[in-house]
SEKE-523955 format. One record per residue (C-alpha): residue number from 1; residue in one letter; x, y, z. Coordinates in steps of 0.2 Angstrom, whole numbers. Layout:
N
<node><num>NUM</num><residuo>A</residuo><px>X</px><py>Y</py><pz>Z</pz></node>
...
***
This chain:
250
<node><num>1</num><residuo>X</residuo><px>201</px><py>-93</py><pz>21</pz></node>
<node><num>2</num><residuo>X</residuo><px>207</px><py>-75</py><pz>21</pz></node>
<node><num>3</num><residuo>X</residuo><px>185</px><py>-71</py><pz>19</pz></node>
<node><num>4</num><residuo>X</residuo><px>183</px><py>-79</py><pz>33</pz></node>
<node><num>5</num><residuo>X</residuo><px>196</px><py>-73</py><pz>47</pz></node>
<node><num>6</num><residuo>X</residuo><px>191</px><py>-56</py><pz>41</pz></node>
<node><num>7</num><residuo>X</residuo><px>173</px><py>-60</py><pz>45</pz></node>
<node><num>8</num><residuo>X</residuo><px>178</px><py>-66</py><pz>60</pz></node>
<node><num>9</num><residuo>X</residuo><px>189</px><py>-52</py><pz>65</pz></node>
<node><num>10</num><residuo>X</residuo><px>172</px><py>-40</py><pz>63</pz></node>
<node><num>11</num><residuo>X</residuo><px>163</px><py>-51</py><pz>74</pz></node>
<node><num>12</num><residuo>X</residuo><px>153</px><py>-56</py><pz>58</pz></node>
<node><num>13</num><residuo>X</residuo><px>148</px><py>-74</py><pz>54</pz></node>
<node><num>14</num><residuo>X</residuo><px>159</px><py>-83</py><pz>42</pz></node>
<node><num>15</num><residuo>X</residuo><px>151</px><py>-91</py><pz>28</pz></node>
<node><num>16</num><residuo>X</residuo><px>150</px><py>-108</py><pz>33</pz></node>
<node><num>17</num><residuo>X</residuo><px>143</px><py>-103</py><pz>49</pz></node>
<node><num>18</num><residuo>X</residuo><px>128</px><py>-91</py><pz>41</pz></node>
<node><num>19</num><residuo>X</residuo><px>124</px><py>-104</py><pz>31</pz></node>
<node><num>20</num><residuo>X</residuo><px>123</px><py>-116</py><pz>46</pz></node>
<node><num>21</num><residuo>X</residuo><px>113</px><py>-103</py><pz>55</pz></node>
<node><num>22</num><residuo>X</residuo><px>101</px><py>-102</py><pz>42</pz></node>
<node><num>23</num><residuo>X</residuo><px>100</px><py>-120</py><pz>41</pz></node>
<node><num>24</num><residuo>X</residuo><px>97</px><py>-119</py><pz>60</pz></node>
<node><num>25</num><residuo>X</residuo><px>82</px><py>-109</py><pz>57</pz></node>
<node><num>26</num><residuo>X</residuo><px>75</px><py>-121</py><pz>44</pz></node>
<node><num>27</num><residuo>X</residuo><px>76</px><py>-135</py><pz>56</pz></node>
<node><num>28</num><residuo>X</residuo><px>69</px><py>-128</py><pz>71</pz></node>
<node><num>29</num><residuo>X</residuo><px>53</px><py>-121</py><pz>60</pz></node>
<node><num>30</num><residuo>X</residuo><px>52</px><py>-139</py><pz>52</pz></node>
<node><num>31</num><residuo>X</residuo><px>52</px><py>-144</py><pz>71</pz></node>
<node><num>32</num><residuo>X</residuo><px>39</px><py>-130</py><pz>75</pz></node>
<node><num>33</num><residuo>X</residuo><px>28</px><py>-135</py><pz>61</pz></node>
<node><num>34</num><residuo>X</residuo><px>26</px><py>-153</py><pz>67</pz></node>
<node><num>35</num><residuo>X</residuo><px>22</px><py>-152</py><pz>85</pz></node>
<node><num>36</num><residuo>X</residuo><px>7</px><py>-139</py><pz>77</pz></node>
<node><num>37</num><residuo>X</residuo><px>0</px><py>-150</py><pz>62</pz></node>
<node><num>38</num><residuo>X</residuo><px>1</px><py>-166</py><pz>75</pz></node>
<node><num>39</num><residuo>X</residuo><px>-10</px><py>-156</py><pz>87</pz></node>
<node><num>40</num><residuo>X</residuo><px>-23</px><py>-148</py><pz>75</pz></node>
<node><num>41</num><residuo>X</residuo><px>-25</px><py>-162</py><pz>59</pz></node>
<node><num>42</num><residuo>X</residuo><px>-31</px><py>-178</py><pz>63</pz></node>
<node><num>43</num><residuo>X</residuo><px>-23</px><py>-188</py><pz>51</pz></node>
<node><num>44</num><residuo>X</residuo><px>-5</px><py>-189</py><pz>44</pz></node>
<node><num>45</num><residuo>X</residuo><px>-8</px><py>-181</py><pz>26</pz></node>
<node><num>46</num><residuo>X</residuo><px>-11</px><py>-162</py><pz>31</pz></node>
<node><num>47</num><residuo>X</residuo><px>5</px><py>-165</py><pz>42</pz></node>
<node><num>48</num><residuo>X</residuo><px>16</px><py>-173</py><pz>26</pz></node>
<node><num>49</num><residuo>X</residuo><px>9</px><py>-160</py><pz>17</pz></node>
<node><num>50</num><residuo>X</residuo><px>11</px><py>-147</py><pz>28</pz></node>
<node><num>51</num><residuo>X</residuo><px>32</px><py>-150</py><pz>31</pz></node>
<node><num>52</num><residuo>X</residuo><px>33</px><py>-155</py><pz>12</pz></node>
<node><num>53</num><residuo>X</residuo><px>28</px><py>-136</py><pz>7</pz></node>
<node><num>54</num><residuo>X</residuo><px>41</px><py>-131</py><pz>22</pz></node>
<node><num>55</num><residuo>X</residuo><px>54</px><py>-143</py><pz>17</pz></node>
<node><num>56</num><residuo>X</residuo><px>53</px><py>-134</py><pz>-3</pz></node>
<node><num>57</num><residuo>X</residuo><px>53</px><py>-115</py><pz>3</pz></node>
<node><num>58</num><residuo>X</residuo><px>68</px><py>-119</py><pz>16</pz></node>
<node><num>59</num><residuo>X</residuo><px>78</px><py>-128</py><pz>0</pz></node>
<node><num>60</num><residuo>X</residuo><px>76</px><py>-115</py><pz>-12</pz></node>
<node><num>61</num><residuo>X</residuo><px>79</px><py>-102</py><pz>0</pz></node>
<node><num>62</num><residuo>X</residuo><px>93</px><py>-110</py><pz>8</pz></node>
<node><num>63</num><residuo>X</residuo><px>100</px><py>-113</py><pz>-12</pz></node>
<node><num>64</num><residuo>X</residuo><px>96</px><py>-95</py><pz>-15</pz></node>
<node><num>65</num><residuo>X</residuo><px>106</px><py>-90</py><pz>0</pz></node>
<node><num>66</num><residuo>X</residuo><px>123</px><py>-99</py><pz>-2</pz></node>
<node><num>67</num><residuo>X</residuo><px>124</px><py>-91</py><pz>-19</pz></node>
<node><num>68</num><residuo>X</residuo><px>127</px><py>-75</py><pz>-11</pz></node>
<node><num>69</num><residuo>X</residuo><px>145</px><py>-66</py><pz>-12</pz></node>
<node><num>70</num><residuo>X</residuo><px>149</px><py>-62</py><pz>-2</pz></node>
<node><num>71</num><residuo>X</residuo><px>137</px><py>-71</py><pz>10</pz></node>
<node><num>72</num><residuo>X</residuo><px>129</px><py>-59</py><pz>23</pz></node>
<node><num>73</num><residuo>X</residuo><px>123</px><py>-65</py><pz>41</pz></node>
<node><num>74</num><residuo>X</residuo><px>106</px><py>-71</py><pz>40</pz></node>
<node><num>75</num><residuo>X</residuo><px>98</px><py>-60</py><pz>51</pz></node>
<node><num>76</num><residuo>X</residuo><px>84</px><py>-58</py><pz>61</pz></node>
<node><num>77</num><residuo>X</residuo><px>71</px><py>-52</py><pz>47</pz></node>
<node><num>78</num><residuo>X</residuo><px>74</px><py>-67</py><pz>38</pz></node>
<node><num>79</num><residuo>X</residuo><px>70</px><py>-77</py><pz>48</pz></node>
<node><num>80</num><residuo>X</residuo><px>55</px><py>-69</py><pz>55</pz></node>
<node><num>81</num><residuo>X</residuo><px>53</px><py>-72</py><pz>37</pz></node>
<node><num>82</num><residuo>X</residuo><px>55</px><py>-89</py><pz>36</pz></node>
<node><num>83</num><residuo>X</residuo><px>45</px><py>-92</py><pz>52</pz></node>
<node><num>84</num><residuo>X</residuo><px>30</px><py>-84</py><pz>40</pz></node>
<node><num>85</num><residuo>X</residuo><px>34</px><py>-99</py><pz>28</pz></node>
<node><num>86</num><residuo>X</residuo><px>31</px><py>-110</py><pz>42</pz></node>
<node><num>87</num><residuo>X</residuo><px>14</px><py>-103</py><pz>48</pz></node>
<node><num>88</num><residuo>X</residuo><px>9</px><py>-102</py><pz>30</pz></node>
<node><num>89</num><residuo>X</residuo><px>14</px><py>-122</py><pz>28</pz></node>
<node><num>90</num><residuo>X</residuo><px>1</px><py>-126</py><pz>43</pz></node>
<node><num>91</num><residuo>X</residuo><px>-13</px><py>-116</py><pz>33</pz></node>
<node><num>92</num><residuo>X</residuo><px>-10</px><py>-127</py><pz>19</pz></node>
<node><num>93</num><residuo>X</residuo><px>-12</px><py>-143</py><pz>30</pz></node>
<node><num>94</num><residuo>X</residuo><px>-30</px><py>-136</py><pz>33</pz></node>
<node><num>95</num><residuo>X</residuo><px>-33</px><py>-134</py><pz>15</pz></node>
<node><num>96</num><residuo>X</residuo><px>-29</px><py>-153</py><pz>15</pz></node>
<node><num>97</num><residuo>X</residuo><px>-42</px><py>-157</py><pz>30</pz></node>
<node><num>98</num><residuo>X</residuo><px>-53</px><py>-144</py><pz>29</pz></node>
<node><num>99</num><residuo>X</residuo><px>-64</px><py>-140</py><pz>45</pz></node>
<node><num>100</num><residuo>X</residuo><px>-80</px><py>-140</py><pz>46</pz></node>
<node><num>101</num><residuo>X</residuo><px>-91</px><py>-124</py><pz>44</pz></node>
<node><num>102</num><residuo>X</residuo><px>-93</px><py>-123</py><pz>63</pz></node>
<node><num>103</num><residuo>X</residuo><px>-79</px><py>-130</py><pz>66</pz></node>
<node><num>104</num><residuo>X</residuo><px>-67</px><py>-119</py><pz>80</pz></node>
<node><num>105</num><residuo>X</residuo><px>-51</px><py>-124</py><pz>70</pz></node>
<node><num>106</num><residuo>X</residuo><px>-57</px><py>-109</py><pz>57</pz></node>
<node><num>107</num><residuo>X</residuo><px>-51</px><py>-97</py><pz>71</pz></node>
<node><num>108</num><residuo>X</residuo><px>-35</px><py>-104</py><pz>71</pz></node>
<node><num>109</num><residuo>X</residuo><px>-34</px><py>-103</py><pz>52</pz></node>
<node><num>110</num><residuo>X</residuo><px>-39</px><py>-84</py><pz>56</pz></node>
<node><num>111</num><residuo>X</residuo><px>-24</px><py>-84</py><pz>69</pz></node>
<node><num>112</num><residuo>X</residuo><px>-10</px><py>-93</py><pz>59</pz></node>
<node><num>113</num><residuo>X</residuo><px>-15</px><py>-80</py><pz>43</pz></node>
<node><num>114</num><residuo>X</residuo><px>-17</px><py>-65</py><pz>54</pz></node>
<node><num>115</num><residuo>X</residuo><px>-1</px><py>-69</py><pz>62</pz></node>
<node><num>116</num><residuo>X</residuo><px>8</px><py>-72</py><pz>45</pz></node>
<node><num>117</num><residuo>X</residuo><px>1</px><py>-56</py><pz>40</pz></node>
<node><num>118</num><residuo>X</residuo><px>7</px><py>-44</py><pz>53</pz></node>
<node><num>119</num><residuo>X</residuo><px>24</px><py>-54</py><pz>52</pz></node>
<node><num>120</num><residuo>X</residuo><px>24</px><py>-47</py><pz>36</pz></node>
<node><num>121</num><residuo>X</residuo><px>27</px><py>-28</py><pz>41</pz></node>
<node><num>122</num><residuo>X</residuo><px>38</px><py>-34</py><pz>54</pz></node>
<node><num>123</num><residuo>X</residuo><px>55</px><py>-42</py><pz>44</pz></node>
<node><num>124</num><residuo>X</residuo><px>53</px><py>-29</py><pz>36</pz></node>
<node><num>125</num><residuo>X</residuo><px>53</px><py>-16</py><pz>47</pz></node>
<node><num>126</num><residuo>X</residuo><px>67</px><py>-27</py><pz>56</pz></node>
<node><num>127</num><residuo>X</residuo><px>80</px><py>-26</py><pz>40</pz></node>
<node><num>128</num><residuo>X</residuo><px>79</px><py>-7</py><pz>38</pz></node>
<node><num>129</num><residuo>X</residuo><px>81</px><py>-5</py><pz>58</pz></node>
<node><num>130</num><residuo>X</residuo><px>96</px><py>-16</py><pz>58</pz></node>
<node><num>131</num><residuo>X</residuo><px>103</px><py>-11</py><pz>41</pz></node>
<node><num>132</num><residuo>X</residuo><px>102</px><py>-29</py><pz>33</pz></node>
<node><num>133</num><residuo>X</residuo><px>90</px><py>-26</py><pz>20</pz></node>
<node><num>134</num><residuo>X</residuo><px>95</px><py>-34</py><pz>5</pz></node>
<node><num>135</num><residuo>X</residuo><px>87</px><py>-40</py><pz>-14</pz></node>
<node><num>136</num><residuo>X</residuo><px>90</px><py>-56</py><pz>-7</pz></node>
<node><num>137</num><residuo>X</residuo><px>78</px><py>-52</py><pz>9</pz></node>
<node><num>138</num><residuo>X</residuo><px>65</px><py>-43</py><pz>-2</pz></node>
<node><num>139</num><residuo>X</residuo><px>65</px><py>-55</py><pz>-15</pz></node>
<node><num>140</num><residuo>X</residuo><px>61</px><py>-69</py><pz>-2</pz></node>
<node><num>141</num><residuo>X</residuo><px>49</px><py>-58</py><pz>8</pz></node>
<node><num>142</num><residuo>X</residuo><px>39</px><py>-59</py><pz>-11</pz></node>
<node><num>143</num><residuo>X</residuo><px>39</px><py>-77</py><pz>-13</pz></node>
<node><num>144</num><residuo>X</residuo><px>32</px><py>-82</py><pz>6</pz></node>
<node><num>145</num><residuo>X</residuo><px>20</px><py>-66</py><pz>1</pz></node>
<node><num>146</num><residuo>X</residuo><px>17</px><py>-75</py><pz>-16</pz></node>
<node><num>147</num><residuo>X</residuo><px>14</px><py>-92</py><pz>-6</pz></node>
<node><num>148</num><residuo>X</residuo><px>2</px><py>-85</py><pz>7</pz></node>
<node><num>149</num><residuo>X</residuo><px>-12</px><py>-79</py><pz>-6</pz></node>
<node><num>150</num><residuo>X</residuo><px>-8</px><py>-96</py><pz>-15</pz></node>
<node><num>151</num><residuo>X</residuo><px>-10</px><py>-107</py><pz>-1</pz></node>
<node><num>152</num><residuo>X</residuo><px>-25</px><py>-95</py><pz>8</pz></node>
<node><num>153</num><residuo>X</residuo><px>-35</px><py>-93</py><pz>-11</pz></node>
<node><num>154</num><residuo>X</residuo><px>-33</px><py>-115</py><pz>-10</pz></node>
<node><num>155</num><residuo>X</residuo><px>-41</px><py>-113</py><pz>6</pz></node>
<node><num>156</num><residuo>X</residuo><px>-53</px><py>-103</py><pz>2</pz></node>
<node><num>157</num><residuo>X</residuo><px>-60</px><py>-116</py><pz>-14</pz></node>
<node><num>158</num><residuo>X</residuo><px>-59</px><py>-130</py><pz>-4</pz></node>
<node><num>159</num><residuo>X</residuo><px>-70</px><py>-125</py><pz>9</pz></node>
<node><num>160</num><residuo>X</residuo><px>-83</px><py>-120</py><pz>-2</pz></node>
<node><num>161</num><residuo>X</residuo><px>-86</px><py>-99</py><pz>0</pz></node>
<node><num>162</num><residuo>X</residuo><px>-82</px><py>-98</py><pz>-15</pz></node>
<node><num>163</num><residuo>X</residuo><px>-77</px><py>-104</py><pz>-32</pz></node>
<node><num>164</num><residuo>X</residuo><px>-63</px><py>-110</py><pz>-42</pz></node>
<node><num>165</num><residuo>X</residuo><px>-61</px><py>-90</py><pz>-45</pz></node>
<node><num>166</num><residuo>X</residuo><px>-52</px><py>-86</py><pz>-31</pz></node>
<node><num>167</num><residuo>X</residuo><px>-39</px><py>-96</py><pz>-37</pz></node>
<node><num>168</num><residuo>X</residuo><px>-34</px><py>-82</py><pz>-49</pz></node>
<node><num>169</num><residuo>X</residuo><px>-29</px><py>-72</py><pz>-32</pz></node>
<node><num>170</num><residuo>X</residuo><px>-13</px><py>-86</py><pz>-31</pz></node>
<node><num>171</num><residuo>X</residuo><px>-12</px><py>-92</py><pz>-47</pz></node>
<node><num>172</num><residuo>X</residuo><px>-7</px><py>-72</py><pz>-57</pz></node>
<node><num>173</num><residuo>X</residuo><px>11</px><py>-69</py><pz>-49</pz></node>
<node><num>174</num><residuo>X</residuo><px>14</px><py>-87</py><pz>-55</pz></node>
<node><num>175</num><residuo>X</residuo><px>7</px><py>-82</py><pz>-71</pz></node>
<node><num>176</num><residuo>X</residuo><px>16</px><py>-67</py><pz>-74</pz></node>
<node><num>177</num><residuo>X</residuo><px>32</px><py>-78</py><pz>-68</pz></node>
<node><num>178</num><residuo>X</residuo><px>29</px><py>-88</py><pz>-83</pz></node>
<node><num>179</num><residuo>X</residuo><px>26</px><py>-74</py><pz>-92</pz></node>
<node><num>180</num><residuo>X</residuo><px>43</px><py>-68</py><pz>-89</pz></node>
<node><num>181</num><residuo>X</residuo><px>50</px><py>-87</py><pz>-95</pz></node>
<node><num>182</num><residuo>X</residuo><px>42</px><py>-83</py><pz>-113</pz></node>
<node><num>183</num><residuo>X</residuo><px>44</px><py>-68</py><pz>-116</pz></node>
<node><num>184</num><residuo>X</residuo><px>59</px><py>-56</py><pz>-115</pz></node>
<node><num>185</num><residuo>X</residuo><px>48</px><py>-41</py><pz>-112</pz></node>
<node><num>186</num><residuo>X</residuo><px>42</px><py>-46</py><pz>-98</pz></node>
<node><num>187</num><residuo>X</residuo><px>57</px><py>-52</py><pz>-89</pz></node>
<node><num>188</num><residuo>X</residuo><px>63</px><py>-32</py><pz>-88</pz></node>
<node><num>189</num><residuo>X</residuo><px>65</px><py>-28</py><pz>-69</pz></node>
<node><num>190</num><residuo>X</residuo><px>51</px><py>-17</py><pz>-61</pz></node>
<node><num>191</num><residuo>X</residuo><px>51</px><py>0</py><pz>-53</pz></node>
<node><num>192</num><residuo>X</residuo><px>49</px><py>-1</py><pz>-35</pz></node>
<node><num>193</num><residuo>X</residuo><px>31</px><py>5</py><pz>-32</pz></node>
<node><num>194</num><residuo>X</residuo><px>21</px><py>8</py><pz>-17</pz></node>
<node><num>195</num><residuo>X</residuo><px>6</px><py>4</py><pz>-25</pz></node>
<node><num>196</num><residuo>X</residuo><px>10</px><py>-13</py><pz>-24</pz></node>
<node><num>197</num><residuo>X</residuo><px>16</px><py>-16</py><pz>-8</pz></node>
<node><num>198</num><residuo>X</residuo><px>-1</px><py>-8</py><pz>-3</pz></node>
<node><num>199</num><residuo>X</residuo><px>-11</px><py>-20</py><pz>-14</pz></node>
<node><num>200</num><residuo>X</residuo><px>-2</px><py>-36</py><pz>-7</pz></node>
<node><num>201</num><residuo>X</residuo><px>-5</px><py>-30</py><pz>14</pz></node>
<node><num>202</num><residuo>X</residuo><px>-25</px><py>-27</py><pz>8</pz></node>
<node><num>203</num><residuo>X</residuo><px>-23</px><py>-43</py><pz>-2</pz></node>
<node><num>204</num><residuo>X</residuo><px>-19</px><py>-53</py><pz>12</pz></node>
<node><num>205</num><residuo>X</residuo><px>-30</px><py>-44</py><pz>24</pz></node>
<node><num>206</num><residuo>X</residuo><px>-44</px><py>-48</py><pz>14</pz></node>
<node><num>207</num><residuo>X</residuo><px>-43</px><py>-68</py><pz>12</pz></node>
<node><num>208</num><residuo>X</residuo><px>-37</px><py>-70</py><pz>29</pz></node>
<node><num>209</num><residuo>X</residuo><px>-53</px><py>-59</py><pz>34</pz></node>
<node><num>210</num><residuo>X</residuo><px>-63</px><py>-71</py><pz>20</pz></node>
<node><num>211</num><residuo>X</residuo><px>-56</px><py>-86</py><pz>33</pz></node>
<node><num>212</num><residuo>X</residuo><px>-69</px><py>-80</py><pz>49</pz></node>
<node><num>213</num><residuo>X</residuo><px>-81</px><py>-91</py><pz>54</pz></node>
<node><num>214</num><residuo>X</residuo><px>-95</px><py>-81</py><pz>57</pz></node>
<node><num>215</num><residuo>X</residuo><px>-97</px><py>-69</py><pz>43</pz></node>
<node><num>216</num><residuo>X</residuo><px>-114</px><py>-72</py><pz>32</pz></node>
<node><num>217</num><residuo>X</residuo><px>-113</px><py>-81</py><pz>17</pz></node>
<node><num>218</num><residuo>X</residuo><px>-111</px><py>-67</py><pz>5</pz></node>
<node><num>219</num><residuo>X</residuo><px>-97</px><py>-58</py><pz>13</pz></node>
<node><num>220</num><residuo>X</residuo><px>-83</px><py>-69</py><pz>9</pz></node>
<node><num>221</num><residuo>X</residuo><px>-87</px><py>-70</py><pz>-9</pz></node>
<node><num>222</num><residuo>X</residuo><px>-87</px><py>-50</py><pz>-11</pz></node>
<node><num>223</num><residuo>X</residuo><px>-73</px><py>-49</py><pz>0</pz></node>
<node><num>224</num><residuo>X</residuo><px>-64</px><py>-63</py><pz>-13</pz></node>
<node><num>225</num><residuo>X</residuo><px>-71</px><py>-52</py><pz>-26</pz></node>
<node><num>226</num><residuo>X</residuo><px>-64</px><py>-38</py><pz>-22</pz></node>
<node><num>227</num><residuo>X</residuo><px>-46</px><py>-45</py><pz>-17</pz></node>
<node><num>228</num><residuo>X</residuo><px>-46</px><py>-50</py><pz>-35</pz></node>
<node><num>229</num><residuo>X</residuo><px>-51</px><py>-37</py><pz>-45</pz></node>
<node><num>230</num><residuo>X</residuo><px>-39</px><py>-27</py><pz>-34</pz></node>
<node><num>231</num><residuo>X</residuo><px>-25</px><py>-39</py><pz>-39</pz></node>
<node><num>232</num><residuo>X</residuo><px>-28</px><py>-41</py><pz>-55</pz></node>
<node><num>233</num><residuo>X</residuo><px>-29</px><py>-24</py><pz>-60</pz></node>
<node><num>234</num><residuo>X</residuo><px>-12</px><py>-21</py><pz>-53</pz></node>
<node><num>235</num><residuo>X</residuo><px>-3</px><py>-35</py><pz>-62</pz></node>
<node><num>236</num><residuo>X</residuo><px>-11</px><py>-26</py><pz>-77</pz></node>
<node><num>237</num><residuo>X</residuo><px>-3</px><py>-11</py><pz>-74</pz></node>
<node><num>238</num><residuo>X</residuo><px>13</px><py>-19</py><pz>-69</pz></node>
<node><num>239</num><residuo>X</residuo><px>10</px><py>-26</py><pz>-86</pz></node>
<node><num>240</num><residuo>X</residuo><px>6</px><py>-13</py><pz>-98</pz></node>
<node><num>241</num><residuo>X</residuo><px>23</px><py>-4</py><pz>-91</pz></node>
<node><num>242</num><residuo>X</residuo><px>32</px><py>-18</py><pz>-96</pz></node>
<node><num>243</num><residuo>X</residuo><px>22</px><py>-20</py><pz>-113</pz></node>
<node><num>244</num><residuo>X</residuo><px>25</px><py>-3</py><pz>-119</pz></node>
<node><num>245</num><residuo>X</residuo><px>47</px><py>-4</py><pz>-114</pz></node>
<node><num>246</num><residuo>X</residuo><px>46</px><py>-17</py><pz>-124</pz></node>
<node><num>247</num><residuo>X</residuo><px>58</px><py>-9</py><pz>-135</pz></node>
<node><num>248</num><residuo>X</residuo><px>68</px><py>2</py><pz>-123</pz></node>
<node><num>249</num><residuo>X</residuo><px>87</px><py>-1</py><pz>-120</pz></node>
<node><num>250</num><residuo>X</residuo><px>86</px><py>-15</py><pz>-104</pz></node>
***
């Protein structure tokens, strides 16, 4: 109780109420992502599937969130943050229904990932701005970042650009996740490293650029091709340091 008349005193939220703020994000994105997937999909699977992938990232965020102490405000990048987990939600419904290859709803693919992705230098600019950046906020930024490339590689496969390859693009931060789970090398924490933030922006430039329409047939796959080798040789690196302080004091 003390916590949370000191809070109050600052002018900051209590607890209770940024949790309830940050719940109040995840219900009017759920609300957000609706009204779009009922205007875009024509049947009720991309829009189940679309608020289902919402409804999982706003639980373990939200989880994630009320096990903070103390509990900060949730602030404005994270939800811009969150907001991206919702555009990202309404790609996926298209990976469900897939357009046609002609088909004008690729632009608003193009519009929903191009958004995502300039929203992606936004939170963060908006945390360091207002002073709020925290592991929390970065570690969440990772994930949504970590769920576009799944959810635009999916895409990608399904409408037939390219092959199952370009699955590897989403599917190596979840390996190297699982990595982690099996072995204690891996589990070590990593340096920050500007090299990968550079190689996630031109990762997701690259598949959302793979979405246009009008590109000839070639283009996407080297593009895709690209992206991944790109991707991959990073996680190597990322994994070779790991590998070889192995045996360092953690």
């Amino acid at each position: 109780m003390r916590r949370q008349d000191d809070a109050l005193i600052r002018g900051l939220p209590s607890a209770p109420q940024a949790l309830n703020r940050a719940a109040a994000h995840a219900a009017a994105c759920a609300v957000a992502i609706w009204a779009a997937a009922m205007t875009l999909f024509s049947s009720a699977m991309p829009v189940f599937v679309a608020e289902l992938i919402f409804a999982c990232t706003a639980f373990f965020t939200l989880a994630g969130f009320a096990r903070l102490r103390p509990r900060p405000a949730f602030g404005t990048a994270n939800g811009i943050t969150l907001f991206r987990s919702a555009l990202i939600a309404v790609l996926a419904g298209h990976a469900i229904e897939t357009p046609d290859s002609d088909d004008a709803a690729w632009w608003v693919a193009v519009a929903l990932a191009g958004t995502a992705l300039l929203l992606d230098g936004v939170d963060g600019w908006m945390a360091r701005r207002s002073r709020t950046a925290s592991a929390f906020g970065a570690r969440f930024d990772m994930e949504v970042d970590a769920l576009a490339a799944l959810v635009l590689s999916i895409l990608l496969w399904q409408s037939g650009r390219m092959g199952a390859w370009i699955l590897l693009i989403g599917l190596l931060r979840y390996l190297f996740v699982l990595a982690g789970w099996t072995f204690a090398a891996m589990r070590r924490p990593l340096p920050p490293s500007q090299r990968r933030r550079v190689v996630c922006a031109l990762q997701g430039a690259l598949l959302a650029a793979c979405l246009v329409p009008d590109w000839p047939a070639e283009v996407a796959p080297v593009l895709g091709a690209f992206a991944l080798t790109m991707t991959s040789v990073s996680f190597l690196i990322d994994t070779t340091w790991l590998i070889r302080r192995r045996r360092d004091p953690a």
